[in-house]
C-alpha positions as CSV (number, residue, x, y, z in Angstrom):
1,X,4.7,45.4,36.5
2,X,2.9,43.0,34.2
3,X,2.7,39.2,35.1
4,X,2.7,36.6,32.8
5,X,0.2,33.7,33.5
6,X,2.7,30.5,33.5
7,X,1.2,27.5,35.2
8,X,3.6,25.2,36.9
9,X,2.6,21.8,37.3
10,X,3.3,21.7,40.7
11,X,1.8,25.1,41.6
12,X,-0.3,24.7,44.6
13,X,-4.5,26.0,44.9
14,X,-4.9,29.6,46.2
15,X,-6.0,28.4,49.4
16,X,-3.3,26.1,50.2
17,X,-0.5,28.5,49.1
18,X,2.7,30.1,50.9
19,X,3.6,31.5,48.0
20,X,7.0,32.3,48.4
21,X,8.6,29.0,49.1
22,X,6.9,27.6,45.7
23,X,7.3,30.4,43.2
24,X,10.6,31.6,43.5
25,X,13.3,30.9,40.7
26,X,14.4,27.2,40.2
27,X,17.6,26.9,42.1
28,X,15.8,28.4,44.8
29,X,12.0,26.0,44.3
30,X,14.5,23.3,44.3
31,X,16.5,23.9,47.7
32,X,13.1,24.5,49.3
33,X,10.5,22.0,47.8
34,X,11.2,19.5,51.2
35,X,10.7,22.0,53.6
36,X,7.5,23.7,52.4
37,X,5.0,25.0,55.1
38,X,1.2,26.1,54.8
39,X,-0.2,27.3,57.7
40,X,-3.8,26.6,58.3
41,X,-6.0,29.1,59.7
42,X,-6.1,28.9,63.0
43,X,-9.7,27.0,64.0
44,X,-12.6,27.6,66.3
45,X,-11.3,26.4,69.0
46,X,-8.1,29.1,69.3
47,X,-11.1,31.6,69.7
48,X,-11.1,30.2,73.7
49,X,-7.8,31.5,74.3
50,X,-8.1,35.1,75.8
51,X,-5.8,37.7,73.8
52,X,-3.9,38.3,77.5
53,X,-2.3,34.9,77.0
54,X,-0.2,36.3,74.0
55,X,3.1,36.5,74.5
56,X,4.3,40.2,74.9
57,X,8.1,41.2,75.9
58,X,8.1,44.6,77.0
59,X,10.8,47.2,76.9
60,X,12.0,49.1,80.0
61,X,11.1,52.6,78.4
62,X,7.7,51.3,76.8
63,X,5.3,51.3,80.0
64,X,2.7,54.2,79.5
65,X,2.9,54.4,75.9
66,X,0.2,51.6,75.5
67,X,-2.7,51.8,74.8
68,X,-1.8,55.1,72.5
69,X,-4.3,57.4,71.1
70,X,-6.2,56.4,68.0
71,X,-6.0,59.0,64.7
72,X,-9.2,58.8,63.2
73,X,-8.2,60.2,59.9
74,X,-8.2,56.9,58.6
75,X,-11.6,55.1,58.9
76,X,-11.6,51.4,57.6
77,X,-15.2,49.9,56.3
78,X,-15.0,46.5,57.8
79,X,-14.0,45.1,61.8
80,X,-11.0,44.3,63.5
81,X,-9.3,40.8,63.0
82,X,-9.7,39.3,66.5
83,X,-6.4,39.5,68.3
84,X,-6.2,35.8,69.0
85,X,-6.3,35.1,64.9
86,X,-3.8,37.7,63.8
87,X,-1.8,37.0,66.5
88,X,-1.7,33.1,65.3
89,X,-1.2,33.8,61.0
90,X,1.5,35.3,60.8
91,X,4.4,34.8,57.5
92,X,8.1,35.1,58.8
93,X,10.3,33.3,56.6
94,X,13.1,33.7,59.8
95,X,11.1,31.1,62.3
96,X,9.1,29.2,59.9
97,X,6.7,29.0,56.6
98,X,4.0,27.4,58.3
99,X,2.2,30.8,59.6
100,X,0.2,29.0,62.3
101,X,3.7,28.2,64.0
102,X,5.8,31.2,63.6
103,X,4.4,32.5,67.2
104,X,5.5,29.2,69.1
105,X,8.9,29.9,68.0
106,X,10.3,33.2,68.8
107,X,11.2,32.5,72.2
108,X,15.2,32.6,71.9
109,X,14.5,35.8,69.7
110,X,15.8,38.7,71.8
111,X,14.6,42.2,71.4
112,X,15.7,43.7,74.4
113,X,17.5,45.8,74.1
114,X,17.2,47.2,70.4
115,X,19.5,49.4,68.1
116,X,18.7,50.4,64.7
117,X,21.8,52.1,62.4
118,X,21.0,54.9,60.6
119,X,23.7,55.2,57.6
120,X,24.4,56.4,53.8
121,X,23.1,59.5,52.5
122,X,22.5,61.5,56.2
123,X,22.9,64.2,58.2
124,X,22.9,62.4,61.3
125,X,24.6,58.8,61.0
126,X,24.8,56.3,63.7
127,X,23.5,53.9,66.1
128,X,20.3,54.8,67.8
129,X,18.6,53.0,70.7
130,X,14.5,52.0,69.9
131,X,14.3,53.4,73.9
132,X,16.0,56.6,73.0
133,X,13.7,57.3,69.9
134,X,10.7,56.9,71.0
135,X,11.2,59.2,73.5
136,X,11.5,61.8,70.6
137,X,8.2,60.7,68.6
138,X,4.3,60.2,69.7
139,X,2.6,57.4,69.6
140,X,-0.2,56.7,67.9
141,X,-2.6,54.0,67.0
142,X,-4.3,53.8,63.3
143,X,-6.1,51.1,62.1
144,X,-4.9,49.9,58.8
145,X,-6.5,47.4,56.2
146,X,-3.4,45.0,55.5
147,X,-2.9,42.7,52.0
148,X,-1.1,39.9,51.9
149,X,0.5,39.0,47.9
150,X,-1.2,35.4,48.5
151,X,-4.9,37.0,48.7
152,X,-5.5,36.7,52.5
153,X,-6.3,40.1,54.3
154,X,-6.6,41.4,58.0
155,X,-7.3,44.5,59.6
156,X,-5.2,45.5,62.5
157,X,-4.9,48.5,64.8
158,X,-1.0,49.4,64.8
159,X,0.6,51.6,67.0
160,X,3.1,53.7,65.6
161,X,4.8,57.2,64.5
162,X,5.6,58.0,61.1
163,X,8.3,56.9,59.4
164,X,8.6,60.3,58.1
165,X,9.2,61.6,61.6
166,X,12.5,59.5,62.1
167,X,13.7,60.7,58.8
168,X,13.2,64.6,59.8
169,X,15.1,63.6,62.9
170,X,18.1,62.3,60.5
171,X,17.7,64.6,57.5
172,X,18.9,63.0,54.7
173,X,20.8,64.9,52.1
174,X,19.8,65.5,48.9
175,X,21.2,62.6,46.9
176,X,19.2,60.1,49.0
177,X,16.1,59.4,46.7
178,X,15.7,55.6,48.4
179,X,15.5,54.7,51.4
180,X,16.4,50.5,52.2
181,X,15.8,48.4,55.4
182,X,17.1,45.6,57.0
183,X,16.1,43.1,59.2
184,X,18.0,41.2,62.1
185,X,20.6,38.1,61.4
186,X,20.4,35.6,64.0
187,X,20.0,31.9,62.7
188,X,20.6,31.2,66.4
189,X,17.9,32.6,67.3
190,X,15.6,32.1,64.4
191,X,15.2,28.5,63.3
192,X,13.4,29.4,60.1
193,X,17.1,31.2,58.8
194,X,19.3,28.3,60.0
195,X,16.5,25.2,58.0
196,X,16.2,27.9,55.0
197,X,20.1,29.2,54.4
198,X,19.4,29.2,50.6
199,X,17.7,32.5,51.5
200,X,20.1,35.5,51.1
201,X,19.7,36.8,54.5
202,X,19.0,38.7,56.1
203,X,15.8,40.0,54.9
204,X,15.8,43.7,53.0
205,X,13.4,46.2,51.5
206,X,13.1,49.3,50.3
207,X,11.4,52.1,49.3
208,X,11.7,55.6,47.3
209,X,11.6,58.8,49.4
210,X,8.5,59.8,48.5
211,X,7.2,56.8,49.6
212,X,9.1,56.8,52.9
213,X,7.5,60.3,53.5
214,X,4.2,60.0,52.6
215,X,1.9,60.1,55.6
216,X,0.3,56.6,55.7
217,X,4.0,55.0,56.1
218,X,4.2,53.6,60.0
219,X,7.1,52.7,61.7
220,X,5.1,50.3,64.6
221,X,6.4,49.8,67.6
222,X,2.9,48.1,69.0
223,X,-0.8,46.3,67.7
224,X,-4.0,46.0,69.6
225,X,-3.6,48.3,72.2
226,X,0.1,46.9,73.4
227,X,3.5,46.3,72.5
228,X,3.9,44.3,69.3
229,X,4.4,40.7,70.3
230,X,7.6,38.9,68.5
231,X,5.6,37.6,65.5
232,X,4.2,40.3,64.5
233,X,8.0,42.0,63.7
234,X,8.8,43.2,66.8
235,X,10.4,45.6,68.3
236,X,9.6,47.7,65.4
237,X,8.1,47.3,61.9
238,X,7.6,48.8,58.7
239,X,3.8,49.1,57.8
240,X,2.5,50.1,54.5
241,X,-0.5,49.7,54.1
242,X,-1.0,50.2,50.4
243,X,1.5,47.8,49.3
244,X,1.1,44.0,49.7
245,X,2.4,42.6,53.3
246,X,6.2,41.6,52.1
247,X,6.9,45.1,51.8
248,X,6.3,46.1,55.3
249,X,9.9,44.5,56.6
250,X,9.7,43.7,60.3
251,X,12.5,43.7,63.0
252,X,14.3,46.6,61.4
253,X,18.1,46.5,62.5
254,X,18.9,49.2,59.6
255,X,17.7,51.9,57.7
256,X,20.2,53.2,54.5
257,X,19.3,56.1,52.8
258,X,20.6,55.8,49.5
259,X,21.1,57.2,45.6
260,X,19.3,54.8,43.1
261,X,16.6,52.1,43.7
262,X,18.1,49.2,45.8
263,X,16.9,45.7,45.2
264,X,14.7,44.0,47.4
265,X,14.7,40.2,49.0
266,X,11.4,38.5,46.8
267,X,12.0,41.1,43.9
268,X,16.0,39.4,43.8
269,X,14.6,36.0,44.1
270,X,11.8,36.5,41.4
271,X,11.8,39.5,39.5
272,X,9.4,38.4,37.3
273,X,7.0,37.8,40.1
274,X,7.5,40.7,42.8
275,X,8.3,44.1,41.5
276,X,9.9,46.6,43.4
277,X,6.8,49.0,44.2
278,X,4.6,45.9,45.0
279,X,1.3,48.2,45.2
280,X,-2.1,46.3,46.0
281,X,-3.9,46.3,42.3
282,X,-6.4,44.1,41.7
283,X,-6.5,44.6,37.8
284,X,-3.1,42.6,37.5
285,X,-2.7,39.2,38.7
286,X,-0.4,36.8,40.3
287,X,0.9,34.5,38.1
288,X,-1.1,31.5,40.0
289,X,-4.5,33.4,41.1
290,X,-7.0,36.6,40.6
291,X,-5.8,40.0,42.8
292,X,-9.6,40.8,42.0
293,X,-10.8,39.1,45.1
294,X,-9.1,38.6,48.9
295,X,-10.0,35.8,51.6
296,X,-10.4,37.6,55.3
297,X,-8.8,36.0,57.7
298,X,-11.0,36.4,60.3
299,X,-14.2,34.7,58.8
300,X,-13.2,32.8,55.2
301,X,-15.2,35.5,53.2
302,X,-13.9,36.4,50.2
303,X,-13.9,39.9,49.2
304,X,-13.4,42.6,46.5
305,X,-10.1,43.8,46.6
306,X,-9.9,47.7,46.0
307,X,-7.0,49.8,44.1
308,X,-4.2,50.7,46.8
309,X,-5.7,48.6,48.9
310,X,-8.2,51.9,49.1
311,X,-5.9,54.2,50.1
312,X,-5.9,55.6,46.6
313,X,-6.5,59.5,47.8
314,X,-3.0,58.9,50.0
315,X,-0.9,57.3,47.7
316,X,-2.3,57.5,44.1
317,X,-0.5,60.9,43.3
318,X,2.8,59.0,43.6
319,X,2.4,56.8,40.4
320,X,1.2,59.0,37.8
């Protein structure tokens, strides 16, 4: 997708941004311009807190699948994100904007126990249990660069199974060429959808088959060594780690496998802004800053951002 350059007079500087909230279309800038968040990075002093203070819900069925084993097939050239820092910057529009918050309010957010409906274009409709489905997969952890659209970067180890191994279980039919994802709908439980209604939720995403199948796509059921706290997405999560961050959709209730290209939630609200693919490609720019270049998270150093997010030999194949 090509951006055009258009700078709004109230656009805010790259390191202040949330972009969503703030470049969406009018009706939508309008609703939201009161309730803006940025969340700060999280400073020195969070580095005291041990990482076994997180807060971390765990399943009946999940004891003994943590810590899983690691597949080495996918080598990243730069550390881990400390736990206590990813675990405290975190964007999900359902609890709040302000990403240094969203993990001090998930507490009424209940993922125990968790369905996800498996519908459209399938062999095998219907309503699975995360409990019973996992039992059918294995585990693994990979360690994944991950992008965010508003230049900010990470790099986690997820713990996961391939998306690709859920679909073999359902076996789509032919027709489905798209595969499209929804998150939960609980304003009750997720103060961020109840201050923000203006959002059409609940949140959706999609992707084509191809896409869903390819091998780096991660369905992530944990992160550092554990189950995935609640800010992170959890129970489970979509992780993709060649696309910017708003693709990988967390807290899946629903996965449709469908004919033609669905919409998706920031491509509906801006289209001119967040195309459906949404790879990482630092040769086209936001409309308010440089791809070239991403800030990691970790230690404020600013970076070269690579094609793909530089899993080019994984995905590039898939765009011609």
């Amino acid at each position: 997708m090509a951006f055009v350059h258009i700078k709004k007079d109230w656009a805010l500087e790259d390191r202040l941004a949330t972009p969503e909230n703030v470049y969406m279309n009018r009706r939508y800038f309008m609703k939201a311009m009161g309730l803006a968040g940025a969340g700060a990075l999280i400073g020195a002093s969070a580095g005291c807190e041990a990482a076994e203070k997180l807060k971390v819900e765990m399943p009946e069925s999940m004891p003994g699948l943590y810590p899983a084993t690691r597949n080495a097939k996918y080598p990243v050239d730069r550390p881990l994100t400390p736990e206590h820092i990813a675990a405290r910057y975190n964007n999900f529009y359902e609890f709040t904007t302000d990403k240094g918050r969203v993990h001090r309010l998930t507490d009424k957010f209940v993922i125990n126990p968790w369905q996800i409906e498996i519908a459209g274009e399938v062999e095998n409709p219907g309503i699975y249990d995360l409990d019973d489905l996992l039992k059918k997969v294995t585990l693994e952890e990979r360690v994944y660069r991950f992008r965010c659209v508003e230049a900010w970067a990470m790099t986690v180890p997820w713990t996961g199974f391939p998306l690709k191994a859920l679909i073999d279980q359902v076996q789509p039919k032919s027709k489905a060429k798209y595969v499209r994802m929804f998150t939960f709908n609980r304003p009750e439980q997720a103060p961020g959808m109840k201050s923000q209604s203006w959002y059409p939720w609940p949140y959706f995403e999609g992707l084509s088959m191809v896409e869903a199948t390819n091998e780096l796509t991660l369905l992530a059921t944990g992160i550092y060594g554990h189950v995935m706290p609640k800010q992170h997405g959890a129970p489970i999560r979509l992780v993709t780690p060649w696309k910017y961050g708003y693709k990988s959709i967390k807290s899946i209730v629903k996965i449709e496998f469908i004919k033609r290209k669905p919409s998706t939630f920031w491509n509906k609200l801006a289209p001119d802004e967040y195309d459906f693919y949404a790879n990482v490609n630092p040769q086209v720019p936001h409309p308010r800053w440089s791809q070239a270049s991403e800030r990691l998270i970790s230690t404020g150093e600013r970076v070269p951002t690579k094609m793909y997010n530089g899993y080019g030999e994984q995905v590039g194949h898939l765009y011609g």
